[in-house]
C-alpha positions as CSV (number, residue, x, y, z in Angstrom):
1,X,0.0,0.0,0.0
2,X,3.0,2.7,0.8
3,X,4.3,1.4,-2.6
4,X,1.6,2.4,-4.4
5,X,0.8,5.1,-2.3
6,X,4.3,6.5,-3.0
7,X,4.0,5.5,-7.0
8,X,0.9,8.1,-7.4
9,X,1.6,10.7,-4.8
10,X,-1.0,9.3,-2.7
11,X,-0.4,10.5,0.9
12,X,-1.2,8.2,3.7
13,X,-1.9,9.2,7.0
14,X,-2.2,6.2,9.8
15,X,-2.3,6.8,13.8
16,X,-4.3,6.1,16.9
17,X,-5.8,8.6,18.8
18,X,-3.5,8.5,21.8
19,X,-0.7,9.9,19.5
20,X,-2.2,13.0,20.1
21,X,-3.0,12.9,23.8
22,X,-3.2,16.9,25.1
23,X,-1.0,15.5,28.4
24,X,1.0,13.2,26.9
25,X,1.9,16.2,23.9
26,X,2.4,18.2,26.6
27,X,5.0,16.3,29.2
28,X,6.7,15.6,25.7
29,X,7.1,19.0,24.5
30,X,7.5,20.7,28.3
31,X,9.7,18.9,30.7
32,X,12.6,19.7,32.0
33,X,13.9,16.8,33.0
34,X,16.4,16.2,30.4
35,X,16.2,13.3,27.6
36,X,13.6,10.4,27.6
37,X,15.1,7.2,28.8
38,X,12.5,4.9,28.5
39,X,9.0,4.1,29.4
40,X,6.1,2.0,30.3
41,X,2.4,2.6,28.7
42,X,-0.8,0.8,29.9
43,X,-3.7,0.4,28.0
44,X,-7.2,-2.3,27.9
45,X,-6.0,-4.7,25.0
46,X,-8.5,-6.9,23.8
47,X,-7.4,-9.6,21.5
48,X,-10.3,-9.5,19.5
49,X,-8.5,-10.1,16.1
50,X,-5.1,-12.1,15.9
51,X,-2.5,-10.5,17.5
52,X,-2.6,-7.3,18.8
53,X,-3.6,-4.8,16.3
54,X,-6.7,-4.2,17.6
55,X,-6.2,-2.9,20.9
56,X,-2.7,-3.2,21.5
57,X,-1.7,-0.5,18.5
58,X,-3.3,2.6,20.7
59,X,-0.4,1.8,23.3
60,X,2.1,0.9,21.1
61,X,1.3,4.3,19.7
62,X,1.7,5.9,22.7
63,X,5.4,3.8,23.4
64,X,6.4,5.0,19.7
65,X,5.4,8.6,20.2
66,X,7.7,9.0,23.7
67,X,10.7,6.6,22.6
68,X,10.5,7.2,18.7
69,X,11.3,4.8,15.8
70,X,14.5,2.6,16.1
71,X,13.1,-0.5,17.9
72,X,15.4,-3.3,17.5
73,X,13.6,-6.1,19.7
74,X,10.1,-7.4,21.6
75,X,9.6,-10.3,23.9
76,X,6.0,-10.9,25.3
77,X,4.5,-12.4,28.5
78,X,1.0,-13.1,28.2
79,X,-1.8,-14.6,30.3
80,X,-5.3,-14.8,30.8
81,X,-5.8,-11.6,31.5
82,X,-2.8,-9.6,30.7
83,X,0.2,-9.0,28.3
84,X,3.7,-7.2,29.2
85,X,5.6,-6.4,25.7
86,X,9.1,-5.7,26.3
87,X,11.2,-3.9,23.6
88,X,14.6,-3.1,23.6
89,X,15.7,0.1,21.6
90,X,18.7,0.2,19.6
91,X,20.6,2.9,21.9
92,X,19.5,0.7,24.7
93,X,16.0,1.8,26.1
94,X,13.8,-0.5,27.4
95,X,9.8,0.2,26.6
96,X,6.9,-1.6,27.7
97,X,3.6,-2.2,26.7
98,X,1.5,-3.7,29.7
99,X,-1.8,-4.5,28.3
100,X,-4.9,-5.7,30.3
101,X,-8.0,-7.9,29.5
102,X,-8.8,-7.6,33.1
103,X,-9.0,-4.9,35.5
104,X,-7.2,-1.1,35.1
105,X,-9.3,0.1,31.6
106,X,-7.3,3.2,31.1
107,X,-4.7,4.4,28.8
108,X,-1.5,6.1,30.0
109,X,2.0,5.8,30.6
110,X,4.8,6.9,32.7
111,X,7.8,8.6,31.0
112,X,11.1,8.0,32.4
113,X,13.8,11.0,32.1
114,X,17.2,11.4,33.1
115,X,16.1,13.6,36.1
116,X,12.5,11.7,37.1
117,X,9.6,10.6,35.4
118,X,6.6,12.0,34.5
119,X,2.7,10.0,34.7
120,X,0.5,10.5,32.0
121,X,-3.3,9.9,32.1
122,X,-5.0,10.6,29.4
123,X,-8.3,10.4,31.3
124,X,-7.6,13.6,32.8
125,X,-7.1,15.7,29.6
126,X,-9.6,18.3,29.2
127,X,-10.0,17.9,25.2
128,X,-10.6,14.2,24.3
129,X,-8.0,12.5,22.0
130,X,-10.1,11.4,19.8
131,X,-10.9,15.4,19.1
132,X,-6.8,16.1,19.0
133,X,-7.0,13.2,16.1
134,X,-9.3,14.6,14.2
135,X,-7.6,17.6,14.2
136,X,-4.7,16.4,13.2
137,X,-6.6,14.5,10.3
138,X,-8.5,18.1,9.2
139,X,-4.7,19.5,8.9
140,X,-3.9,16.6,6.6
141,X,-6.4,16.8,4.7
142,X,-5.7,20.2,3.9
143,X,-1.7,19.8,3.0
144,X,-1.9,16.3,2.4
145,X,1.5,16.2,4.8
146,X,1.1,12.9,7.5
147,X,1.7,13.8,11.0
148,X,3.3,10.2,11.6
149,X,6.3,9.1,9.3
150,X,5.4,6.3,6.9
151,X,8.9,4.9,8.0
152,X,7.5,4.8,11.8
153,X,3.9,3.6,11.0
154,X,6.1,0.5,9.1
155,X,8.0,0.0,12.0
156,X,5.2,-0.2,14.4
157,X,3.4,-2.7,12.5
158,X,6.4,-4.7,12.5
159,X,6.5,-4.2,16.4
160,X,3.3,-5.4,16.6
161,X,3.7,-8.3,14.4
162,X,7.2,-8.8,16.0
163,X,5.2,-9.0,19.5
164,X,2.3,-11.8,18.7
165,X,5.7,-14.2,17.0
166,X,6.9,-13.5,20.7
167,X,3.4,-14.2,22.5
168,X,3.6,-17.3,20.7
169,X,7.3,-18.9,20.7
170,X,7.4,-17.2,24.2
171,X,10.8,-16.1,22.5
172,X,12.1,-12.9,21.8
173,X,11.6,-11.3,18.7
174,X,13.8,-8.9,16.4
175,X,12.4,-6.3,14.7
């Protein structure tokens, strides 16, 4: 599709909601806590389809937003009721992905710096993210520019696949 895309100067926009989180935009943008060193997002993740695109991609979203492209491997723990993705950057940060079928419903994430981390709860933000999505999708439609990088939408399907190999070999994965 971003072949083809690309061929006809089609532009493609893909993203969750959560991308665009008012508090998680802000911590990003606003604190002064030096560089991001890793961090761990939450989110429901019902496995409604196989693997974990269904649920899982507004978290993994949210992982790709604060630690950026350049994910290098995934190994997955899954139960019942939850799922803990662990990826390993390729300058050495660890994210996780904690997802639950069970229990906490809520999207957020806490952001590790250099000097402290930050907690993020998108619950709490006073515009909805679905509203800070649509939004961002008006602006595209206008200059037809993506917000997300095809390059980083690729690689966070590839995560994603990456992760349900893993919650099946119980192996890790490289992406």
């Amino acid at each position: 599709m971003v072949e083809l895309a690309t061929d006809h100067g089609t532009p493609l926009m893909s993203s969750s909601a959560l991308r665009f989180s008012e508090s998680l935009t802000r911590i990003l943008q606003n604190s002064e806590k030096g560089e991001v060193i890793g961090a761990d997002c939450f989110g429901p993740m019902e496995l409604n389809q196989a693997g974990y695109f269904w649920y899982g991609i507004h978290t993994v979203e949210m992982l790709f937003v604060i630690l950026g492209q350049g994910a290098k491997s995934v190994k997955t723990v899954k139960t019942a009721d939850h799922d803990v993705l662990t990826a390993v950057w390729n300058d050495g940060r660890i994210g996780t992905v904690r997802g639950n079928r069970k229990g906490n419903n809520q999207f957020g994430a806490v952001i590790h710096f250099e000097k402290g981390s930050e907690y993020v709860n998108v619950d709490l933000d006073i515009k909805p993210y679905y509203a800070s999505l649509l939004e961002q999708i008006m602006k595209f439609f206008a200059d037809g520019k993506t917000r997300v990088p095809l390059e980083e939408t690729i690689e966070i399907i590839r995560f994603i696949e990456a992760a349900t190999e893993s919650s099946c070999s119980g192996k890790e994965v490289i992406i």
